[in-house]
MDTraj code that builds the backbone (N, CA, C; nanometers):
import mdtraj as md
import numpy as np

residues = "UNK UNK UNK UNK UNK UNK UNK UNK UNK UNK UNK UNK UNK UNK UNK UNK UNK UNK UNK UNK UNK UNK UNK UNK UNK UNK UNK UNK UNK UNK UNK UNK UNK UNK UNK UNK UNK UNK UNK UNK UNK UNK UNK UNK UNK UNK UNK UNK UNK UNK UNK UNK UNK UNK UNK UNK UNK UNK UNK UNK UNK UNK UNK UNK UNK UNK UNK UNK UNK UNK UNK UNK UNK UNK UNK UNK UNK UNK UNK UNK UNK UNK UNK UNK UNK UNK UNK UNK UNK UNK UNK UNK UNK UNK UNK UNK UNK UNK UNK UNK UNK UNK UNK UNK UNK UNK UNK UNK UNK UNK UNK UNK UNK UNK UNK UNK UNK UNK UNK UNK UNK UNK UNK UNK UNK UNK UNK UNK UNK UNK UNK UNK UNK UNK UNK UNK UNK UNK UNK UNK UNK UNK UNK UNK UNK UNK UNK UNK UNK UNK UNK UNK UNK UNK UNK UNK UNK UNK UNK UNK UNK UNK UNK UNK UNK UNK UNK UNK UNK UNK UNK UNK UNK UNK UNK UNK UNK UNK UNK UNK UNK UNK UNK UNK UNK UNK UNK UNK UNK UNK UNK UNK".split()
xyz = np.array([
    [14.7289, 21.1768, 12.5551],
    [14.6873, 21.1443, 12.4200],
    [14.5409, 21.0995, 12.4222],
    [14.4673, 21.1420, 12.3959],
    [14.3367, 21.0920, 12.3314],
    [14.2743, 21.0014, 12.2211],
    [14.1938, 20.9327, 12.3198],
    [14.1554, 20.8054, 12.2466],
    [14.0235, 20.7574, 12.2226],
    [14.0101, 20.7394, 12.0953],
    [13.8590, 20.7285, 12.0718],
    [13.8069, 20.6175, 12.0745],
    [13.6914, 20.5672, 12.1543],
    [13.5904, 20.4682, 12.1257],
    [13.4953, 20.4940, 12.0349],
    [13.4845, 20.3816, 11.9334],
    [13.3337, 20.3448, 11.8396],
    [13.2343, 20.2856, 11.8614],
    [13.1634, 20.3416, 11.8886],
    [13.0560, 20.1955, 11.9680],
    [12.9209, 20.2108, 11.8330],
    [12.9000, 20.0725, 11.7575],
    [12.8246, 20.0740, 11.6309],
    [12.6739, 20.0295, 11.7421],
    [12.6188, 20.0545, 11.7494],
    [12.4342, 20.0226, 11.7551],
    [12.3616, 19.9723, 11.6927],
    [12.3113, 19.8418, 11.6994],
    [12.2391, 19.7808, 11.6036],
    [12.1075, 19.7546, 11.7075],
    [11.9785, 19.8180, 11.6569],
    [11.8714, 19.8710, 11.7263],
    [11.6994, 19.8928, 11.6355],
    [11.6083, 19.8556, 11.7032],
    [11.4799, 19.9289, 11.6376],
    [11.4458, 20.0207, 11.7183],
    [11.3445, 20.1479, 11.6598],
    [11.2983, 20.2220, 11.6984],
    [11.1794, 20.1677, 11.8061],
    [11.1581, 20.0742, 11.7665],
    [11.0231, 19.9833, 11.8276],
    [11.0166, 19.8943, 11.9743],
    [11.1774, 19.9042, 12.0113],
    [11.2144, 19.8358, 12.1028],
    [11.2360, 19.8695, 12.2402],
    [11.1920, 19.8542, 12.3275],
    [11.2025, 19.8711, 12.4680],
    [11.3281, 19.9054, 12.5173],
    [11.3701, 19.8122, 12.5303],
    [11.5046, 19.7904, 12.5406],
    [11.6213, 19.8306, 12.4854],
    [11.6153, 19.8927, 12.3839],
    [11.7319, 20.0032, 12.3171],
    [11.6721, 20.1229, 12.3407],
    [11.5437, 20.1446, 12.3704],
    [11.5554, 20.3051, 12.4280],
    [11.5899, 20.3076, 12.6297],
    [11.6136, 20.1739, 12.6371],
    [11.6449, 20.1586, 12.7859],
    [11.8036, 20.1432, 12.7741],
    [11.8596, 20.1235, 12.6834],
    [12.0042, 20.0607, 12.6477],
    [12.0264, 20.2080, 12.6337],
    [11.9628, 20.3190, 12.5320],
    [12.0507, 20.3829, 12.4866],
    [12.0490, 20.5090, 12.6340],
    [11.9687, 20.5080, 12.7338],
    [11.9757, 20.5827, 12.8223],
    [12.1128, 20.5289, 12.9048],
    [12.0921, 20.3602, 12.9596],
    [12.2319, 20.3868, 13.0454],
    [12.3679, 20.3575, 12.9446],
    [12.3755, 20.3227, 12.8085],
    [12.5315, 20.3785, 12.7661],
    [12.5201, 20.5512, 12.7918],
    [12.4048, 20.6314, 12.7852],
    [12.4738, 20.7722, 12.8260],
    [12.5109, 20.7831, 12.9772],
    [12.4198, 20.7194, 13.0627],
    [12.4894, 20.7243, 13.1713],
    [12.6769, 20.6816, 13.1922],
    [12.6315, 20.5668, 13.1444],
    [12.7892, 20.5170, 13.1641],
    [12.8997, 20.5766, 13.0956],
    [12.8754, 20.6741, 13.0009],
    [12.9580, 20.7132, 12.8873],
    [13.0041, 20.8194, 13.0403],
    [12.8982, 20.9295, 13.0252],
    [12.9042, 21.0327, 13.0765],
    [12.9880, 20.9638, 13.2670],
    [12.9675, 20.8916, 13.3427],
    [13.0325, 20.8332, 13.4321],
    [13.1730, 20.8322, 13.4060],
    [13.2210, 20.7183, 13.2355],
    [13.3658, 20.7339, 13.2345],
    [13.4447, 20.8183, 13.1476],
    [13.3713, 20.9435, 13.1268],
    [13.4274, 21.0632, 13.1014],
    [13.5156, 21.1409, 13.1861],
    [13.3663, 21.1027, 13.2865],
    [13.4302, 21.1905, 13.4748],
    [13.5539, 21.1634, 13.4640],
    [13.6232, 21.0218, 13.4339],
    [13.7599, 21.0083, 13.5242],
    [13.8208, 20.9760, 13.4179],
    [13.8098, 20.9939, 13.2907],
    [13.8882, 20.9833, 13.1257],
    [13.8405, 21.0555, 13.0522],
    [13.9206, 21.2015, 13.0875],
    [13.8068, 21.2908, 13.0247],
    [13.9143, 21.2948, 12.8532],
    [13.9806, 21.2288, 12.8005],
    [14.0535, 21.2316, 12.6989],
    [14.0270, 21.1513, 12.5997],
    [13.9138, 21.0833, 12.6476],
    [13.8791, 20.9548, 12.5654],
    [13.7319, 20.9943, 12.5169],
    [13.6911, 21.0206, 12.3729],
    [13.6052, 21.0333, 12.3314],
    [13.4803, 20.9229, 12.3071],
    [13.3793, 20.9213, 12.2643],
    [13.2711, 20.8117, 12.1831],
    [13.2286, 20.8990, 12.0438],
    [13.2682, 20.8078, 11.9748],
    [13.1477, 20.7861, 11.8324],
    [13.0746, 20.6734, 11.8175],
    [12.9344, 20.7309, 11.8610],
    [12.8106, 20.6194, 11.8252],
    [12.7584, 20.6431, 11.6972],
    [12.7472, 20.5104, 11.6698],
    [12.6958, 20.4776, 11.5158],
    [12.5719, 20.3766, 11.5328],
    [12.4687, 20.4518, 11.5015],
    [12.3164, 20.3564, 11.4951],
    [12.2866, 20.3045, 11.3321],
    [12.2551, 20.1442, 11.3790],
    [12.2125, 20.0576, 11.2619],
    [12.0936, 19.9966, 11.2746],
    [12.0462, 19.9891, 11.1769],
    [11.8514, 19.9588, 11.1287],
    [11.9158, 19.7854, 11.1865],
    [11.7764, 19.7677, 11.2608],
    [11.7701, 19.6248, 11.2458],
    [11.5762, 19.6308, 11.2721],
    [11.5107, 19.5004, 11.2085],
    [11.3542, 19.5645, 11.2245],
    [11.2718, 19.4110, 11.2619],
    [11.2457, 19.4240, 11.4243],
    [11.1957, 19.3268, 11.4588],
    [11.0503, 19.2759, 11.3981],
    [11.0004, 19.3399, 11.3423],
    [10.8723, 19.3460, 11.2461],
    [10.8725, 19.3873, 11.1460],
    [10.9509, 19.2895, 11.0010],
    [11.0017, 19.3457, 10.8838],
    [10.8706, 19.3531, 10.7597],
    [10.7674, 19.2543, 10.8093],
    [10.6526, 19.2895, 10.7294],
    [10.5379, 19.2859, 10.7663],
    [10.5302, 19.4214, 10.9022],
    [10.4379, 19.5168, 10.9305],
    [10.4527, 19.5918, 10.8072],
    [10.2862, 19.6344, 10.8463],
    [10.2530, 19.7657, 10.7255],
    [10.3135, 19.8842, 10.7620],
    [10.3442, 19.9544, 10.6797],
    [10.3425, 20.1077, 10.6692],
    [10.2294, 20.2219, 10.6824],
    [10.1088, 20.1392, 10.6176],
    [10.0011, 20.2435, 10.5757],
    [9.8687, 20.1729, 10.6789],
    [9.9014, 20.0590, 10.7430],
    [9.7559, 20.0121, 10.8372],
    [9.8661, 20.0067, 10.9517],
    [9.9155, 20.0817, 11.0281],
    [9.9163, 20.0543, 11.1637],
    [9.8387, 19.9411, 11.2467],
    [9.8903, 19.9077, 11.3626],
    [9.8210, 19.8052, 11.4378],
    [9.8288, 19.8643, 11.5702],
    [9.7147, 19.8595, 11.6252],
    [9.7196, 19.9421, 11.8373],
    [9.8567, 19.8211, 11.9075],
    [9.9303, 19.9438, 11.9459],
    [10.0435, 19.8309, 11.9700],
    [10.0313, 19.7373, 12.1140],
    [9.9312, 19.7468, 12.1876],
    [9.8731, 19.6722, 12.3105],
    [9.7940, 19.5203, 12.2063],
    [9.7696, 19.5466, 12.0958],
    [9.6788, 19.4310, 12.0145],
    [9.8068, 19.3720, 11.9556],
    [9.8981, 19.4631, 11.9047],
    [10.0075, 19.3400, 11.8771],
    [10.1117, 19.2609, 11.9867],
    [10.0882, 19.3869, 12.0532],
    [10.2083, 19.2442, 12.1675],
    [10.0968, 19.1471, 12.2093],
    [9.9515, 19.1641, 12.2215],
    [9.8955, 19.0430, 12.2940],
    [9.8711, 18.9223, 12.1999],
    [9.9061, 18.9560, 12.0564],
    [9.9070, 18.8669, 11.9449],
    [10.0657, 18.7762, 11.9447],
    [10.1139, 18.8748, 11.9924],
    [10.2666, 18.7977, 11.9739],
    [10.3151, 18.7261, 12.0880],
    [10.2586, 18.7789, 12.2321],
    [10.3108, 18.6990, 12.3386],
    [10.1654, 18.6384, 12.3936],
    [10.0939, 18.6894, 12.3885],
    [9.9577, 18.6326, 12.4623],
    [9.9301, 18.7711, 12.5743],
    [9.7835, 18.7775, 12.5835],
    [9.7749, 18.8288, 12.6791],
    [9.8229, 18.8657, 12.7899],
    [9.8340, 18.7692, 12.8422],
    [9.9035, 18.7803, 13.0028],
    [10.0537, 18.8195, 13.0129],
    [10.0826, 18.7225, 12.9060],
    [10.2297, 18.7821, 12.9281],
    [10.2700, 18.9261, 12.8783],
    [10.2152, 19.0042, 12.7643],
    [10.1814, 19.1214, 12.7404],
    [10.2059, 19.2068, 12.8577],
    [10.0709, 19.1846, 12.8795],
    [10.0131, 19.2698, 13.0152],
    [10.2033, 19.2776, 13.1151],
    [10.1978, 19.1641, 13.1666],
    [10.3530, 19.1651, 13.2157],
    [10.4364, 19.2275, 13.2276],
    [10.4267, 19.1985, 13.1150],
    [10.5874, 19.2731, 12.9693],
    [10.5681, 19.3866, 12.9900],
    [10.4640, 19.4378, 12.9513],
    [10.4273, 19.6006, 12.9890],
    [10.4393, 19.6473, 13.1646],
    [10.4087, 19.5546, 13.2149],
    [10.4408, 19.6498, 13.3602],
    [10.5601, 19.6418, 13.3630],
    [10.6489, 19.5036, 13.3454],
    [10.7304, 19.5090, 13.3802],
    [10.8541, 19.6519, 13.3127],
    [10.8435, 19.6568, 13.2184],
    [10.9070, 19.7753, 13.1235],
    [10.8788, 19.8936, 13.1788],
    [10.7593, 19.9604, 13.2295],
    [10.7131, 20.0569, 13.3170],
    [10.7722, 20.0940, 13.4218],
    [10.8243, 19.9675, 13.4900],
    [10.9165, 19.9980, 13.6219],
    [11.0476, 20.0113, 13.5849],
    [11.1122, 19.9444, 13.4840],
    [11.2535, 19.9645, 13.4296],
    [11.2517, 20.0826, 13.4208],
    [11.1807, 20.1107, 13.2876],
    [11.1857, 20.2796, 13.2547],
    [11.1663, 20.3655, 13.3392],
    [11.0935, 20.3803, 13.4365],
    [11.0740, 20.4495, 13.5395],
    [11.1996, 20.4873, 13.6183],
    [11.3181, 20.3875, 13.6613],
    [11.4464, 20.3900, 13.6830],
    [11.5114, 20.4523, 13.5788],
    [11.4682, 20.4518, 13.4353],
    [11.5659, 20.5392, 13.3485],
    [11.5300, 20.6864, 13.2947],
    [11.4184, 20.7457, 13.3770],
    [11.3309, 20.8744, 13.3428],
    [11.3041, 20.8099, 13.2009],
    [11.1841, 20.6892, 13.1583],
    [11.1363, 20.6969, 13.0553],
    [10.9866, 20.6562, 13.0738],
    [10.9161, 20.7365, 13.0423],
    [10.7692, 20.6741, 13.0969],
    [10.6924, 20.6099, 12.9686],
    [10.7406, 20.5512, 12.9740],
    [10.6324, 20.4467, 12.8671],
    [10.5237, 20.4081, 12.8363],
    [10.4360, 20.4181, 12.7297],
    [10.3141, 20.3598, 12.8050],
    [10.2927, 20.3616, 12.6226],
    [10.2076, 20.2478, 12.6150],
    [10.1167, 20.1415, 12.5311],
    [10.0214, 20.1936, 12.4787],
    [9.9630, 20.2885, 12.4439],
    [9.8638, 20.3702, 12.3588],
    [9.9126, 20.3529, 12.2179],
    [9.8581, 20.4121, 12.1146],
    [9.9053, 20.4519, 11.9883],
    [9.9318, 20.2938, 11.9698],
    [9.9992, 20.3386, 11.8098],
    [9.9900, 20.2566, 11.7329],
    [10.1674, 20.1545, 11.6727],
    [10.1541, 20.0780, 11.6428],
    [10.2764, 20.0325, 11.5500],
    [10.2621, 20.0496, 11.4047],
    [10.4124, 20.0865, 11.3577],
    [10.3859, 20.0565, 11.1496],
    [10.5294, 19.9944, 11.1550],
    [10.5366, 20.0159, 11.0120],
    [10.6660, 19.9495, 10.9869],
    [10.7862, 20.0678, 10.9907],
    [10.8970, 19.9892, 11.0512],
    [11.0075, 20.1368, 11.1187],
    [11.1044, 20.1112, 10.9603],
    [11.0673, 20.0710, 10.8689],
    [11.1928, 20.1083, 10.7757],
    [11.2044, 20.3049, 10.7505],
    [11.1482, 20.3725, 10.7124],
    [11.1097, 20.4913, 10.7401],
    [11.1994, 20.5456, 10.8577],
    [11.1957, 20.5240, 10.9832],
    [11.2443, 20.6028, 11.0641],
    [11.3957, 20.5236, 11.0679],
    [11.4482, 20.4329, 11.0256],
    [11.5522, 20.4029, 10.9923],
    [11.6810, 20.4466, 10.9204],
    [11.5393, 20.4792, 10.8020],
    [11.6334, 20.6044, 10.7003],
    [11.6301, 20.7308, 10.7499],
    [11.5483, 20.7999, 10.8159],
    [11.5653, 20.8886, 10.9035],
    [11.6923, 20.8984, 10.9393],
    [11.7021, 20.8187, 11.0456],
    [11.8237, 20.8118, 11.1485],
    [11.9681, 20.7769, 11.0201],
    [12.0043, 20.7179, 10.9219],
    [12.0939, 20.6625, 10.8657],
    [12.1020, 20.8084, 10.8121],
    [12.0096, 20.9000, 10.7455],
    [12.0296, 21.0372, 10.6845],
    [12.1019, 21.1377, 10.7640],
    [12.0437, 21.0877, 10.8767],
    [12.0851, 21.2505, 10.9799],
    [12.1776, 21.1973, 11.0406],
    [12.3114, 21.1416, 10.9949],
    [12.4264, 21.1170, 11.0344],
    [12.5297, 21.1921, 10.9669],
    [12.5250, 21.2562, 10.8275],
    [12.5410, 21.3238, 10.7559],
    [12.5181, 21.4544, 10.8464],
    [12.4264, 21.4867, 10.9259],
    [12.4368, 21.6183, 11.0233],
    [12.4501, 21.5824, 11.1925],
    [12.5029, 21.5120, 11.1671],
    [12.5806, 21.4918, 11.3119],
    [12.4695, 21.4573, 11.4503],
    [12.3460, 21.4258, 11.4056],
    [12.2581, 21.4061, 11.4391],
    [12.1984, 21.3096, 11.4835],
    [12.2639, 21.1972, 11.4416],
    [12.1714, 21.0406, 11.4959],
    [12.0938, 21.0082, 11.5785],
    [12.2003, 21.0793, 11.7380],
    [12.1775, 21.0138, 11.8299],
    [12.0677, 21.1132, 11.8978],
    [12.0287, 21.2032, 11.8607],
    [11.9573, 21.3142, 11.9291],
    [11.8097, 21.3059, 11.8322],
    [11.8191, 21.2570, 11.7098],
    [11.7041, 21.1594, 11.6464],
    [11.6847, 21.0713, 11.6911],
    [11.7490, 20.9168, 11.7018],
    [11.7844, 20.8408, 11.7648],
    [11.6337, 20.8592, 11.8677],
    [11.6626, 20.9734, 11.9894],
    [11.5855, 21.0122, 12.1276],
    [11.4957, 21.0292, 12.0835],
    [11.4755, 21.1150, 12.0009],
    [11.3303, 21.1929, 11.9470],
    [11.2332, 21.0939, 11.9177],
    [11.2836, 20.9648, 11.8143],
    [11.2122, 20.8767, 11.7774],
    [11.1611, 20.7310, 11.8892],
    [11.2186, 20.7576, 11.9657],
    [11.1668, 20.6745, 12.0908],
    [11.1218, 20.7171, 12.1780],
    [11.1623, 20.8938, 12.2283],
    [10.9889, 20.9787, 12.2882],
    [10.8703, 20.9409, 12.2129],
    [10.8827, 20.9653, 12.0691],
    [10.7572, 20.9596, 11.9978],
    [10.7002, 20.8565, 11.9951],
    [10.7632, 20.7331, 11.9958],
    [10.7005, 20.6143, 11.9589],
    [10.6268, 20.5382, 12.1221],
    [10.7642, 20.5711, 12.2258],
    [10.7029, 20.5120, 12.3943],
    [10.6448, 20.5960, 12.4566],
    [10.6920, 20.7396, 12.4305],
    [10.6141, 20.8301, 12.5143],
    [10.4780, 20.9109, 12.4986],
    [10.4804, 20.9021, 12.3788],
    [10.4409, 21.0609, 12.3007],
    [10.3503, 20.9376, 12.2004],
    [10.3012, 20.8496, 12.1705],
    [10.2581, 20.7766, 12.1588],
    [10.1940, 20.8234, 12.0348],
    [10.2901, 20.8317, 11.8890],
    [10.2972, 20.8803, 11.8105],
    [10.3516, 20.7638, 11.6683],
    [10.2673, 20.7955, 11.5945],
    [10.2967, 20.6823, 11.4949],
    [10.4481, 20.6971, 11.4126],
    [10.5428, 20.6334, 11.4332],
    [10.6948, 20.6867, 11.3778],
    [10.6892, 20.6031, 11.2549],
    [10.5663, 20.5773, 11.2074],
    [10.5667, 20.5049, 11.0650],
    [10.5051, 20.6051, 10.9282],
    [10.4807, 20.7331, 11.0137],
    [10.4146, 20.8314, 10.9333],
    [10.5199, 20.9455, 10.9306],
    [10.5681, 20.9552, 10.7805],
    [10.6724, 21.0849, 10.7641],
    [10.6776, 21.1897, 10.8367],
    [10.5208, 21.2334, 10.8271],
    [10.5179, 21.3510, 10.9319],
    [10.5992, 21.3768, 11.0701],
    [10.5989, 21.2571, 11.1074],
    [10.5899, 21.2459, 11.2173],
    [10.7563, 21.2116, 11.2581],
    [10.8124, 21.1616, 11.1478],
    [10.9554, 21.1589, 11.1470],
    [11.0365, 21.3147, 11.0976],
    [10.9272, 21.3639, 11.0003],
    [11.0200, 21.5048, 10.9733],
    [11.0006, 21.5658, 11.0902],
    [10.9053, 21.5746, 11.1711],
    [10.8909, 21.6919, 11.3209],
    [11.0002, 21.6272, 11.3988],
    [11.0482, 21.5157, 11.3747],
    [11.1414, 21.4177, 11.5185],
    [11.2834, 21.5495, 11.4466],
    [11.2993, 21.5688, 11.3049],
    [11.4242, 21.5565, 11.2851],
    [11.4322, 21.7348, 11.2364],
    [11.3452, 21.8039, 11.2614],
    [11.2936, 21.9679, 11.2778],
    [11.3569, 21.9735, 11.4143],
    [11.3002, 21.9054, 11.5637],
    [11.2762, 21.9110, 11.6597],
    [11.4683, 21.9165, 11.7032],
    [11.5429, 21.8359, 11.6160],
    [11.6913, 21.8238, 11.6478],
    [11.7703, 21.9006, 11.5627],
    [11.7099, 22.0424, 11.4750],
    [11.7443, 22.1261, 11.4042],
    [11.8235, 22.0628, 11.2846],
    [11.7433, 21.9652, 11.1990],
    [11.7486, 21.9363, 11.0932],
    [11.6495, 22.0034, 10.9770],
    [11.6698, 22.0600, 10.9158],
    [11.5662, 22.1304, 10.8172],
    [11.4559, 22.0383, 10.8103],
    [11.3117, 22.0430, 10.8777],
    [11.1924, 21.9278, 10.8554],
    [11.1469, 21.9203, 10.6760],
    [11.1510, 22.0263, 10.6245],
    [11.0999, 22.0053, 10.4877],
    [11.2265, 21.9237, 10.4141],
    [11.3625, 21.9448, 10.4105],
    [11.4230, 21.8508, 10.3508],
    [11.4070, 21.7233, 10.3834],
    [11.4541, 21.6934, 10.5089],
    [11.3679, 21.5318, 10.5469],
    [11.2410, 21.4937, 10.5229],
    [11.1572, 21.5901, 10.4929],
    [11.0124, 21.5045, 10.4496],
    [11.0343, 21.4614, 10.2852],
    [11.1422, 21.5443, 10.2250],
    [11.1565, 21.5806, 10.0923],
    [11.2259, 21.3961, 10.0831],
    [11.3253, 21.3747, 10.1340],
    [11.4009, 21.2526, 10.1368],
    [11.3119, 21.1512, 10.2103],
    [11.2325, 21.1543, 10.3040],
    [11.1673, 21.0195, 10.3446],
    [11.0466, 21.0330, 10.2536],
    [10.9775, 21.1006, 10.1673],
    [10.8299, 21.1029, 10.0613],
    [10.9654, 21.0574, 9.9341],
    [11.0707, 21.0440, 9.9031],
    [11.0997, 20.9680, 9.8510],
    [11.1882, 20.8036, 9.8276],
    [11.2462, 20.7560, 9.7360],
    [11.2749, 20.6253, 9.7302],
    [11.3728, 20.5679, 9.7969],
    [11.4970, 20.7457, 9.7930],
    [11.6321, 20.7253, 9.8184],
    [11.6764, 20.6510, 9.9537],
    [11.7404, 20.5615, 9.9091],
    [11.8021, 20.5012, 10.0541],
    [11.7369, 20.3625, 10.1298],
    [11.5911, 20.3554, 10.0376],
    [11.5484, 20.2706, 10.1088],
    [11.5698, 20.0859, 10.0630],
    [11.6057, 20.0512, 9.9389],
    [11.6757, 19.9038, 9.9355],
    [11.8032, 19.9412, 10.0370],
    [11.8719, 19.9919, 10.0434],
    [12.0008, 19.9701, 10.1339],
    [11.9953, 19.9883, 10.2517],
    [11.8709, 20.0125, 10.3244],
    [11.8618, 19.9981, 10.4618],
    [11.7509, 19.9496, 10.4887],
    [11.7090, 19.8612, 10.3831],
    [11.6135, 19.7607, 10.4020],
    [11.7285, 19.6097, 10.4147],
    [11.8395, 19.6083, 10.3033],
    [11.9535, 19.5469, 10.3177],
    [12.0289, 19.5388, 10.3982],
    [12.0352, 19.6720, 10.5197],
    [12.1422, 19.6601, 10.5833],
    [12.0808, 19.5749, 10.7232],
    [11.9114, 19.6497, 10.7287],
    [11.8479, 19.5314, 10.8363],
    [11.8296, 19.4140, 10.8254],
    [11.8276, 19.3144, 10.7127],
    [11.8085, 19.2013, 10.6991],
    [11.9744, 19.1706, 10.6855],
    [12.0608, 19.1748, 10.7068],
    [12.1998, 19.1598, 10.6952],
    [12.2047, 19.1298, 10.8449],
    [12.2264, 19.2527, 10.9087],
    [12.2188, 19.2650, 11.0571],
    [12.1070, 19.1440, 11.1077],
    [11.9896, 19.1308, 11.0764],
    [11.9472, 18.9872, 11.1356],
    [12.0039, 18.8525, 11.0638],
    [12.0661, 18.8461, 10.9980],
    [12.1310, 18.7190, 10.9401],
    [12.2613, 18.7049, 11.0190],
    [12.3440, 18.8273, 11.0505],
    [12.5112, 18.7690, 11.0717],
    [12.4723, 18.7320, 11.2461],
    [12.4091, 18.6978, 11.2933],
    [12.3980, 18.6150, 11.4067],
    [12.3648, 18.7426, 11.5241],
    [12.3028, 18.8835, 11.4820],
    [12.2311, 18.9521, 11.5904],
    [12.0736, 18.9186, 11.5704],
    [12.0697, 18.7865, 11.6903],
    [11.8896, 18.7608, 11.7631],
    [11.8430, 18.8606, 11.8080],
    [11.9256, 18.9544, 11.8651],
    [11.8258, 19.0588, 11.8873],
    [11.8605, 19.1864, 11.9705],
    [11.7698, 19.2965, 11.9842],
    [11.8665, 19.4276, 11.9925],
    [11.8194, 19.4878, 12.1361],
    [11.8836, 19.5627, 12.1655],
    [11.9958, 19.6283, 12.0938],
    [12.1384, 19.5606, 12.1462],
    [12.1980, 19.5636, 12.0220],
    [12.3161, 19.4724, 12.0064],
    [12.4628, 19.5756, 11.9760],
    [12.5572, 19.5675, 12.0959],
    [12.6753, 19.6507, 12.0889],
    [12.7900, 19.6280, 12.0342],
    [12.8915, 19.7018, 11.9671],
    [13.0202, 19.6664, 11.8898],
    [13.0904, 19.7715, 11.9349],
    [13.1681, 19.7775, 12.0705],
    [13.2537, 19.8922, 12.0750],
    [13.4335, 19.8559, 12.0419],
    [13.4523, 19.9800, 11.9655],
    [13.6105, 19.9102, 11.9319],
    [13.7040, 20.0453, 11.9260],
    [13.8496, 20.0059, 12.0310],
    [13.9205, 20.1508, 12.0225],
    [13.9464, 20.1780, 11.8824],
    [13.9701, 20.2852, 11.8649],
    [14.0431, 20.3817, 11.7262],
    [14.2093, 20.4304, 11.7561],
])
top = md.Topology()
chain = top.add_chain()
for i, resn in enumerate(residues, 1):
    res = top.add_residue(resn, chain, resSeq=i)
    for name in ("N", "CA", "C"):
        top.add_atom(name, md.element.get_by_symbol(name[0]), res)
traj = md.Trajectory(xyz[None], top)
């Protein structure tokens, strides 16, 4: 009999550490498949936004905001230290480019669940943002993430150049930082 796990994701695009999280749950998924191959996953990704009033339209060089937020040195740190993690998870990271505000690629990801898509957006939008050192606060740049995972890019530019969706997943991230998640990425797996 087959049995499904839910595992909900509560995550920013902006975060180190959920694009380091979301590499080893695939490892581990794919590990206890090997020996339960009857037991499925449905992942479900949720907006949470560690920088809820960053701009949208002035980006900041994201090496100038972590040294604003932690200090220099520890920055500097933070960044090597993440370099060598990722490096263990085939993710090469690196600190160029810019930050905006991720409500935008939020609704992204909450849209393209509707095409079965999240989690392969989800990727796209954290190449672009750690690797590919690409502003994920600029539509453009979210419709190519969600082209790139064979989502029609002109309908998604059509839905992120407009309003739809965005109080309720501006709501659902400030919810998610109120019910007691400090911080992400934060897991909820539960059998079905």
């Amino acid at each position: 009999m087959a049995t499904r796990l839910k595992i909900d994701i509560i995550s920013d695009t902006v975060c180190p550490w959920c694009f380091v999280g979301k590499r080893r749950l695939e490892k581990a998924i794919a590990q206890f498949k090997s020996t339960n191959p009857n037991i499925s996953f449905d992942i479900e990704w949720h907006p949470f936004q560690l920088s809820p009033t960053m701009s949208k339209n002035n980006p900041k060089p994201k090496m100038e905001h972590y040294k604003r937020k932690f200090g220099e040195q520890r920055a500097l740190d933070i960044v090597a230290n993440m370099k060598n993690v990722g490096e263990e998870e085939q993710i090469a990271f690196s600190y160029g480019g810019v930050m905006a505000n991720t409500l935008d690629s939020h609704r992204l990801i909450s849209w393209s669940k509707q095409f079965d898509k999240q989690n392969e957006v989800v990727e796209e939008l954290f190449k672009d943002y750690f690797e590919r050192e690409r502003n994920i606060g600029d539509t453009q740049v979210l419709a190519d993430a969600a082209g790139r995972v064979g989502i029609d890019r002109e309908k998604a530019l059509n839905y992120l150049n407009s309003d739809t969706d965005v109080d309720s997943i501006r709501e659902q991230a400030e919810k998610n930082k109120s019910e007691s998640v400090s911080g992400v990425p934060n897991y909820t797996i539960q059998y079905r």
